[in-house]
C-alpha positions as CSV (number, residue, x, y, z in Angstrom):
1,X,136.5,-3.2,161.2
2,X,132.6,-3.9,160.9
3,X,131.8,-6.9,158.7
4,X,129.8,-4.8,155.9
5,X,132.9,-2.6,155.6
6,X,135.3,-5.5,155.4
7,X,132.5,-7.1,152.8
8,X,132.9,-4.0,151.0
9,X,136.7,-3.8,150.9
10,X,137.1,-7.6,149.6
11,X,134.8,-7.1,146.8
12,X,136.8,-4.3,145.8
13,X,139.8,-6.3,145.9
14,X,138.3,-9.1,144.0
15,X,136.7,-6.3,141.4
16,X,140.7,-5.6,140.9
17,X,141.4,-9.1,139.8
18,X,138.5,-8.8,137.3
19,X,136.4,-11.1,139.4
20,X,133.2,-12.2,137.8
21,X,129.7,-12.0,139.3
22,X,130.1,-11.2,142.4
23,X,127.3,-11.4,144.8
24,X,127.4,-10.3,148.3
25,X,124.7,-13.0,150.7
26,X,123.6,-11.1,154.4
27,X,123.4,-14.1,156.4
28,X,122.6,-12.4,159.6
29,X,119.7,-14.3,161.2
30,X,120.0,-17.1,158.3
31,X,123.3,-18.7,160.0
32,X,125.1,-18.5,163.0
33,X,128.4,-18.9,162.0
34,X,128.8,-15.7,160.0
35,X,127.6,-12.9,159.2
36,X,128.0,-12.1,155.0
37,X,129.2,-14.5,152.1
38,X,131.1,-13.3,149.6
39,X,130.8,-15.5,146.3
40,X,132.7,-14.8,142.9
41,X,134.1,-16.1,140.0
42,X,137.6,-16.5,138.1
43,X,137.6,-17.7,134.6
44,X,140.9,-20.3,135.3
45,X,142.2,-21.2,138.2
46,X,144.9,-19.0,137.4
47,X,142.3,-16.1,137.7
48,X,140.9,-18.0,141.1
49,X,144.6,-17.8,143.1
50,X,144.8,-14.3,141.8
51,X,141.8,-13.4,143.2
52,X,142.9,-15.0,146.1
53,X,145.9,-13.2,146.2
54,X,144.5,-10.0,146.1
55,X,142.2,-10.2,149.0
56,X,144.5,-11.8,151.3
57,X,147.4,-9.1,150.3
58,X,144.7,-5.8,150.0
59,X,143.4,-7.2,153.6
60,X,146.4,-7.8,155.2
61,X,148.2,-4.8,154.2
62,X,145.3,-2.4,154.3
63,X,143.6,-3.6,157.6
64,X,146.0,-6.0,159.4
65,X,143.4,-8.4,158.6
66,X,144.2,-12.0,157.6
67,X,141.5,-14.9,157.3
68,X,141.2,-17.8,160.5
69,X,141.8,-20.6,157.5
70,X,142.1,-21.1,154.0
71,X,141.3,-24.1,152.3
72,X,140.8,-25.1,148.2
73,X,144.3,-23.3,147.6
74,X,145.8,-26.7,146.1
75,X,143.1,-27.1,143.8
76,X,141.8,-23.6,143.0
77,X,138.4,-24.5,141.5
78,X,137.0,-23.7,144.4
79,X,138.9,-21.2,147.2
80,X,137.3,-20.5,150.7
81,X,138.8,-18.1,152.8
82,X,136.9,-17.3,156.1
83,X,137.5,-13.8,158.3
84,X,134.5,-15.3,160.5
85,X,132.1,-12.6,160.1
86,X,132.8,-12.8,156.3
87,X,133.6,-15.9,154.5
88,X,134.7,-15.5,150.6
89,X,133.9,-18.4,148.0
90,X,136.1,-18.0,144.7
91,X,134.6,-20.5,142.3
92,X,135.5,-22.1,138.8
93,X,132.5,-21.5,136.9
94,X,131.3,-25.2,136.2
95,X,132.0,-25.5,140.1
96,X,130.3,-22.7,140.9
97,X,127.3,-23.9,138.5
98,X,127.5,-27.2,140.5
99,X,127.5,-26.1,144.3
100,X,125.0,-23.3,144.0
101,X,125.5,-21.7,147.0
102,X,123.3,-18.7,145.8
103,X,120.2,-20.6,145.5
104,X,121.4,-22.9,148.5
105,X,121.1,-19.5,150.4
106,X,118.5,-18.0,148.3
107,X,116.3,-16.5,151.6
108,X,119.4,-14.4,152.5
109,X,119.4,-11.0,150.9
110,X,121.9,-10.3,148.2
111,X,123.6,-7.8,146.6
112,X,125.4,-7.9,143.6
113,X,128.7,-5.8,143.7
114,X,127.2,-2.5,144.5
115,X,124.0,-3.4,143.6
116,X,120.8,-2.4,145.3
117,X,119.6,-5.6,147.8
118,X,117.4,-8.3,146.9
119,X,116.0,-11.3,148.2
């Protein structure tokens, strides 16, 4: 599977959980590690393992697929799960507000969840 499709089937999987603002980050050229960040929000951290949940069950039941690591699972404010050429950040909102990856990244186009790019 190509890394925009697979950035396209995990925001749909995190869309299903009600994620909140999600914003896609094309990294290509900006980093060498991977390719696309995926970054959204749950409300609890309830809402941040369900999210979780949902991507790791849609991609490993829909494309074989499972993540190289996950970490943040313990805590859940703030859940990373990398596929290498797409790594997901499910955020808290006060830890999302606090990290910032967005404006960290802010010379990387984006896209937010369907939306035309920017950047």
């Amino acid at each position: 599977m190509k890394p925009e499709e697979l950035v396209g089937e995990i925001v749909r999987y995190a869309a299903d959980k009600k994620a909140g603002e999600v914003v896609e980050l094309d990294l290509r050229g900006v980093l060498g590690y991977t390719d696309y960040f995926v970054i959204c929000s749950g409300n609890t951290d309830r809402q941040t393992k369900a999210i979780h949940d949902g991507i790791l069950e849609g991609c490993k039941r829909e494309h074989e697929t499972l993540p190289r690591r996950v970490e943040g699972l313990s805590k859940r404010d703030w859940i990373l799960m990398d596929y290498l050429d797409v790594v997901v950040h499910i955020f808290t909102p006060e830890t999302r507000a606090f990290y910032r990856l967005e404006q960290l990244w802010g010379e990387a186009p984006a896209r937010v969840a369907g939306a035309p790019v920017t950047g």
